[in-house]
C-alpha positions in Angstrom: -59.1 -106.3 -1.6 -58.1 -104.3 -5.0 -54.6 -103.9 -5.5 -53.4 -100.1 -5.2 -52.8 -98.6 -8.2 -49.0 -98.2 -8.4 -47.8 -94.2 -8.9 -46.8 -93.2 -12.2 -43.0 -93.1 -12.9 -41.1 -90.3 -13.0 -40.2 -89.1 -16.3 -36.1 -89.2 -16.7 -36.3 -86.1 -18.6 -38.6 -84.1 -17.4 -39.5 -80.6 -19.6 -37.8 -77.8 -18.4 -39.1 -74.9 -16.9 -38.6 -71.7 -19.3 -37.0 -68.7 -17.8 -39.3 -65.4 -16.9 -38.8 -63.5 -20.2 -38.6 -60.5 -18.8 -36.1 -62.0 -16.2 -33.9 -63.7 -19.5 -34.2 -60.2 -21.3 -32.4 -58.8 -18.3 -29.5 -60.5 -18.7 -26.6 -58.3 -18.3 -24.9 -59.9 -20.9 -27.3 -58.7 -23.7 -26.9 -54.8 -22.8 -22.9 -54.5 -22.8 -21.7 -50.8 -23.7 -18.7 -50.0 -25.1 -17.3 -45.9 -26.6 -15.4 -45.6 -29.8 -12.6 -44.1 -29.6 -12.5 -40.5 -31.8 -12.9 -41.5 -35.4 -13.4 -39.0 -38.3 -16.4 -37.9 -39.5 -18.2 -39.3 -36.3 -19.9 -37.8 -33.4 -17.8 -37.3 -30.3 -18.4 -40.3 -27.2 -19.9 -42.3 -29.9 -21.5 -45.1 -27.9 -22.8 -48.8 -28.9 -24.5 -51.1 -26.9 -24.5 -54.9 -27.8 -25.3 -58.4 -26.7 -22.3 -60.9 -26.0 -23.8 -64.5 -25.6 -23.2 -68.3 -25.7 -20.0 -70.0 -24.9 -17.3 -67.5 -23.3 -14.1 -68.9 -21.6 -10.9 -66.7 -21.1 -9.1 -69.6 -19.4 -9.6 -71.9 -23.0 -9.6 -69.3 -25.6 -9.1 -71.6 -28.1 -12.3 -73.5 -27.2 -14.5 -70.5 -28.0 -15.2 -69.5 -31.9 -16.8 -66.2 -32.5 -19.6 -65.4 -34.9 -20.5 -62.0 -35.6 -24.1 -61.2 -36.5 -25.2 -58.8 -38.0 -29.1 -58.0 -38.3 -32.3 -57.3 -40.7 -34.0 -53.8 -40.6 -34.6 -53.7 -37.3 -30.8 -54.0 -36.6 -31.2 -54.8 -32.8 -28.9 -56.5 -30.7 -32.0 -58.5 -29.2 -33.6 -60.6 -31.8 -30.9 -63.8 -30.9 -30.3 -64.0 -27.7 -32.8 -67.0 -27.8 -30.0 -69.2 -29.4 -27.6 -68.6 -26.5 -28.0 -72.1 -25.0 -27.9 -73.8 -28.9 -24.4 -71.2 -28.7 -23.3 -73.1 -25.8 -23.7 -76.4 -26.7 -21.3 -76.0 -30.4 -18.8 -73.9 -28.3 -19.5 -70.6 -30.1 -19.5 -66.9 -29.4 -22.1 -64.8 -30.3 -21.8 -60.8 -30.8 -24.8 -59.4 -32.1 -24.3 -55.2 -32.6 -26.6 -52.4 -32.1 -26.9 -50.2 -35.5 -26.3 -46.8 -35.2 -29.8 -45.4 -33.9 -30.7 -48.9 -31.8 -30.5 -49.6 -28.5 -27.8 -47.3 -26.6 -25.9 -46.6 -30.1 -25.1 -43.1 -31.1 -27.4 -42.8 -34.1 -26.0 -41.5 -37.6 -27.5 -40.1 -41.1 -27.9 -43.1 -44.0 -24.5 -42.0 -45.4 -22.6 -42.6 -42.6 -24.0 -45.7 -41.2 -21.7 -48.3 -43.0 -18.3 -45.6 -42.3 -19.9 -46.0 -39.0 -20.7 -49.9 -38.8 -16.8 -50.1 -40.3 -15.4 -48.5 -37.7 -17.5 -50.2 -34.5 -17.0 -53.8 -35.8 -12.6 -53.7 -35.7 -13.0 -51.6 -32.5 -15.3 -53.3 -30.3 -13.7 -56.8 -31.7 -10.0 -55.3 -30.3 -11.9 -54.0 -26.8 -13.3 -58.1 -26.2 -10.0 -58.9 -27.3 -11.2 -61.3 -30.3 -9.3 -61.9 -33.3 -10.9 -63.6 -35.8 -14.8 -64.3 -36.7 -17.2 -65.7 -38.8 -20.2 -63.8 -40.3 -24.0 -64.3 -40.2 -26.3 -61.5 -41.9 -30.1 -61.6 -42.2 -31.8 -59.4 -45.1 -30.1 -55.6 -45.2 -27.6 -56.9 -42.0 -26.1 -58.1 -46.1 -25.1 -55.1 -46.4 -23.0 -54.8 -43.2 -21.6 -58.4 -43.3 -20.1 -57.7 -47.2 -18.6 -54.3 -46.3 -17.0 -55.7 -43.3 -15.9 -58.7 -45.6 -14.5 -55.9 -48.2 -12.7 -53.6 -45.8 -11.5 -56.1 -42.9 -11.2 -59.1 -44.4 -8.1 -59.9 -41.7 -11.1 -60.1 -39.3 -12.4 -63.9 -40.6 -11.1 -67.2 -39.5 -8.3 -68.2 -41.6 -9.3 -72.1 -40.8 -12.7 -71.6 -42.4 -13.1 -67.6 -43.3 -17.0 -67.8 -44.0 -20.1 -65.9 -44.5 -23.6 -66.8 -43.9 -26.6 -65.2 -45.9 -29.9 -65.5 -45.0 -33.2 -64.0 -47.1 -30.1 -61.3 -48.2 -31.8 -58.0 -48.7 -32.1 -57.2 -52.7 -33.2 -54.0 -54.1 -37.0 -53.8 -55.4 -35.2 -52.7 -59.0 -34.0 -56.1 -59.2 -36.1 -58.2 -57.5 -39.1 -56.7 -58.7 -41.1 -57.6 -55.6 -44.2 -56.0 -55.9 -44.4 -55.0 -52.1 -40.7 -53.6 -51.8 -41.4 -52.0 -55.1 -44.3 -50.1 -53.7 -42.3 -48.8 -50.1 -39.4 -47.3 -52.6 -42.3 -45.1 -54.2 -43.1 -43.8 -50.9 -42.5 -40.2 -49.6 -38.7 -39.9 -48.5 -40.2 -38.5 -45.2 -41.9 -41.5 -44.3 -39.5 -44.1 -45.3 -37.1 -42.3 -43.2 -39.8 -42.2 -40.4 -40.5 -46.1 -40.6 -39.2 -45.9 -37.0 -42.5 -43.7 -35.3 -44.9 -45.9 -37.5 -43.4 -48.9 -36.4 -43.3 -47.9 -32.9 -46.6 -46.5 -32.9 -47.9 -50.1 -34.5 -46.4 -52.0 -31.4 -47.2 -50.1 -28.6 -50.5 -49.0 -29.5 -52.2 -51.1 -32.3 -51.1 -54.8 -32.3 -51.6 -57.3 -29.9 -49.0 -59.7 -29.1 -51.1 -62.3 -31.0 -51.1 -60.7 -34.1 -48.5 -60.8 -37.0 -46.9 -57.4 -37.0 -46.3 -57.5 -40.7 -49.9 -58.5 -41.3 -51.3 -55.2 -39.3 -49.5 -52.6 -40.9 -52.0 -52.9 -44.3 -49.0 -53.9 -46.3 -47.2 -50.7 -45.9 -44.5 -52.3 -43.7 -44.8 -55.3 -44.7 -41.9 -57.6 -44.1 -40.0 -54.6 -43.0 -39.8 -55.9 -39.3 -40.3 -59.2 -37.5 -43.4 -60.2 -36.2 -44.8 -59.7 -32.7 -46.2 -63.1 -33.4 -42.9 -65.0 -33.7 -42.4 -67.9 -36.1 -45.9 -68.2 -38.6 -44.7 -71.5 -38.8 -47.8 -73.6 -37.6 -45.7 -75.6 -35.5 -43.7 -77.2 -38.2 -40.5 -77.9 -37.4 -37.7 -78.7 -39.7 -35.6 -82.0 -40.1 -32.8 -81.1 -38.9 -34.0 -79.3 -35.6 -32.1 -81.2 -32.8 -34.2 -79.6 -30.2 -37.8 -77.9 -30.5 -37.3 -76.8 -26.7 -34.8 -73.9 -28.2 -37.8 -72.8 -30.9 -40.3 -73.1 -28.1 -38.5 -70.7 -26.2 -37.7 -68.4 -28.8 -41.3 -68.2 -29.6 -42.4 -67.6 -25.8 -40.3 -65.2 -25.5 -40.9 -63.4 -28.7 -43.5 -60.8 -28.1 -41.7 -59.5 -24.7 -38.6 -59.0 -26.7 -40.1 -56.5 -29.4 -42.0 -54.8 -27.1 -38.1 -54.3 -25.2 -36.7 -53.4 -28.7 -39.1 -50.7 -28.7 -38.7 -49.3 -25.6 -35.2 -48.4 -26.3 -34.8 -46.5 -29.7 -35.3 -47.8 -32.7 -34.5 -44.4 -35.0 -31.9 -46.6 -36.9 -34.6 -48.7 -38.8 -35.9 -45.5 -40.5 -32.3 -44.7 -41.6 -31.6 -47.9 -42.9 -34.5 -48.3 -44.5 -33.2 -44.9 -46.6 -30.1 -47.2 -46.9 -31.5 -50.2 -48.7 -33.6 -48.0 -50.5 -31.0 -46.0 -52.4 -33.1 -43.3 -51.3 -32.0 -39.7 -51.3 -30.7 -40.1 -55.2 -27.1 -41.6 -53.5 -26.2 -44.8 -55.8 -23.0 -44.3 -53.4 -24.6 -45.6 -49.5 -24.0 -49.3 -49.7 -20.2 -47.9 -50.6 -18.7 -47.0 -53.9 -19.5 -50.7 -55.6 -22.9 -49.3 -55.5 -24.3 -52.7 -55.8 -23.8 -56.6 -55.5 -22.4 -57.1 -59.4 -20.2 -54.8 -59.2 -19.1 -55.7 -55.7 -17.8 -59.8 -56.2 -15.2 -59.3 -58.2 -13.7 -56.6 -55.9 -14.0 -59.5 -53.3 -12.4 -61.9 -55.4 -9.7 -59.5 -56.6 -8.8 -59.4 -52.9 -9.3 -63.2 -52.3 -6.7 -63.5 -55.4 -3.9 -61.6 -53.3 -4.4 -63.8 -50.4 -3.1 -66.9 -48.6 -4.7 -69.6 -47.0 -8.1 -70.6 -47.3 -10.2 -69.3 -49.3 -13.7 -67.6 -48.5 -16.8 -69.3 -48.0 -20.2 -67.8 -48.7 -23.6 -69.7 -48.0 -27.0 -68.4 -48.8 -29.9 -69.2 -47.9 -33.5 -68.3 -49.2 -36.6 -68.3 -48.2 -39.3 -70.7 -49.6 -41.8 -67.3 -49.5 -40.3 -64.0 -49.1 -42.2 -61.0 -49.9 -39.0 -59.1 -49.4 -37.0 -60.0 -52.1 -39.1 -62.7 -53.6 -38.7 -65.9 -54.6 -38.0 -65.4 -58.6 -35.6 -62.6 -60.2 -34.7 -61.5 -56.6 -32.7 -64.4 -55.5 -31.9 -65.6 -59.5 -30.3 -62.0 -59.8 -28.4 -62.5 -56.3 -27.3 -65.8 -57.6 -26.2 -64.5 -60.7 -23.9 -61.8 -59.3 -21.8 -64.9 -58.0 -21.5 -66.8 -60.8 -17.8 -68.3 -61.0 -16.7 -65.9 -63.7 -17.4 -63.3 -61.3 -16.5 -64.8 -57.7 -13.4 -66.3 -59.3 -11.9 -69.6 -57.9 -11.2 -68.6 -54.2 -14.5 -68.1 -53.8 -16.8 -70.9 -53.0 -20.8 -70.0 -53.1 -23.2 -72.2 -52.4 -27.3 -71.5 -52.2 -30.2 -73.2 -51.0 -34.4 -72.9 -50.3 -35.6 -73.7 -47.0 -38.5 -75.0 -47.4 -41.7 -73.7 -45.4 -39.5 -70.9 -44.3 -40.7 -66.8 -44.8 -38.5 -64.2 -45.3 -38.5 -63.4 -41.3 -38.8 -67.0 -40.3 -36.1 -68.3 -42.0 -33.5 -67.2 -39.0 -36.0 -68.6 -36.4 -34.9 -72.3 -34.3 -38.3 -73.9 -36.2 -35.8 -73.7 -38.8 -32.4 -75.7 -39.0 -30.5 -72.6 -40.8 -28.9 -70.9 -37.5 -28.0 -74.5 -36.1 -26.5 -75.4 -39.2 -24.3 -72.2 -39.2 -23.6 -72.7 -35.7 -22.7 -75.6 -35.7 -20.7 -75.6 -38.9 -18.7 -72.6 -37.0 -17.9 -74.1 -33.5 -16.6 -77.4 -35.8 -13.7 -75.6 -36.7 -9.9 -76.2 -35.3 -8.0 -73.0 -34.6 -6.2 -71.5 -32.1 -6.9 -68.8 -30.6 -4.7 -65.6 -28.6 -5.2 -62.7 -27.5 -5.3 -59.5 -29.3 -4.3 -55.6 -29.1 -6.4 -53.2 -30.6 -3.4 -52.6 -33.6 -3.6 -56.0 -34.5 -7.7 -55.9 -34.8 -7.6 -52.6 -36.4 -4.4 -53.6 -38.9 
């Protein structure tokens, strides 16, 4: 008689199931709203909505280590919440701000939005009762991450105060990118309307299999993430400890736009006035009107400081039709030379390889494990704070 054929084992480690993205996107911990309290030059009830993620203990504060994000263009609190289980596992906090004019925050005029941004960020830190962070920006969130650096410096970890660029946004008239150089000839009207085209483009024209930066004939191109998620082929970089998290990220991808655009997204056409310089105001990134001009005000303040001093870490893109991959980033790198940063200032740069300029913050990549983990690594203790110590 033939033997039976014996049933297959079980597999120890079986996949996991991936959440309903709708149902993960419905996490109540990625809509939390918070009012400012009156500040000058501001509307009245100024609200902001934002996501607060990954590891969160009140009864071991010092176990938890806070990384503040702050976003591209499309400066939505959405576009991480993927990493919140890679968050977990390093110990690390994750706030990720709505922009004025996202989400449920109180939009503003391009002038205003980094008074605004200033003002949120010390504010919302002394409501959560966190005192110190570190700092993650993608493209223009550069812009936000440095001027919080300038004006609250107090804010970073004194064990390891550090700042993490990646693809950081560079004006066309340095980078010369032939794309970017084009969208800052266009109409002031319709830059500052970037928000009804894109919006238009996702609900009505592109498919969730297409690249969104690919159907918009160039015009946006780059501007906003894909629809598609990571263009990556499957590749996966080195360093990737688990391709489950970038699996995810991409499944869940195309639902999460689509809810970015169903809230409002009239902050992307004001910053795109921003990074533009549009409106003939040198003066909207702040009065260092630009990068060179604005290390050595950082390192003049690093030089009347104790402790540690800062750490800033760039990374680029292998392709970036953004910034580019030439005078863009050599002009970036340039503005931090030593004789510029001074010697409190530690900068460091490198390529990814195989990454784009959207890509580059996706978990196919090992940049956001690399910064997360760097940032959970570090010893400090941690206490609870009032809003006049946050907002000294």
């Amino acid at each position: 008689m033939a033997s039976k054929t014996p049933p297959p084992a079980t597999d120890p480690n079986p996949p996991r199931e991936f959440p309903d993205p709708a149902e993960y996107l419905d996490d109540p911990r990625f809509k939390r709203k918070f009012t400012l309290p009156p500040t000058p030059d501001l509307p009245e009830d100024f609200h902001v909505t934002y996501a607060d993620f990954g590891h969160n203990d009140p009864s071991e504060p010092s176990s938890t280590h806070v990384l503040l994000l702050c976003g591209p263009l499309l400066g939505s609190r959405y576009l991480h919440i993927a990493k919140d289980t890679l968050a977990k596992r390093h110990k690390v906090r994750i706030i990720d701000i709505d922009r004025p004019g996202f989400g449920g925050t109180t939009p503003v005029p391009p002038n205003l939005r980094i008074r605004a941004w200033l003002a949120i960020v010390p504010a919302l830190l002394a409501h959560l009762g966190v005192r110190h962070v570190a700092l993650a920006a993608h493209s223009g969130g550069t812009l936000y991450a440095l001027n919080t650096l300038l004006h609250h410096r107090h804010l970073l970890s004194p064990s390891r105060p550090y700042v993490a660029l990646c693809a950081p946004w560079v004006h066309p008239s340095h980078s010369g990118a032939a794309m970017m150089s084009l969208t800052s000839n266009l109409p002031q009207g319709l830059v500052g309307s970037f928000d009804k085209v894109a919006g238009f483009m996702v609900r009505s024209l592109v498919p969730a299999t297409v690249g969104f930066s690919n159907a918009v004939s160039g015009m946006l191109s780059g501007i906003v993430p894909s629809l598609a998620g990571t263009p990556a082929e499957e590749y996966t970089a080195p360093g990737v400890t688990d391709v489950r998290l970038a699996e995810f990220e991409e499944k869940i991808w195309g639902t999460l736009i689509k809810r970015v655009y169903a809230e409002s997204v009239q902050g992307l056409g004001q910053d795109a006035v921003l990074l533009l310089k549009r409106d003939g105001n040198e003066t909207f990134w702040g009065e260092w009107e630009d990068y060179d001009k604005l290390v050595p005000l950082l390192a003049q303040h690093e030089g009347e400081l104790d402790g540690d001093g800062l750490e800033v870490e760039v990374f680029f893109a292998a392709s970036d039709a953004m910034i580019g991959t030439g005078d863009g980033p050599k002009w970036f790198e340039q503005c931090w030379r030593e004789e510029q940063r001074g010697e409190r200032i530690k900068f460091s740069s490198s390529v990814i390889p195989k990454a784009d300029h959207d890509s580059i913050v996706s978990l196919r990549f090992d940049v956001f494990e690399r910064i997360i983990r760097g940032v959970g690594s570090v010893a400090e203790e941690a206490s609870p704070v009032s809003a006049e110590q946050t907002a000294a």
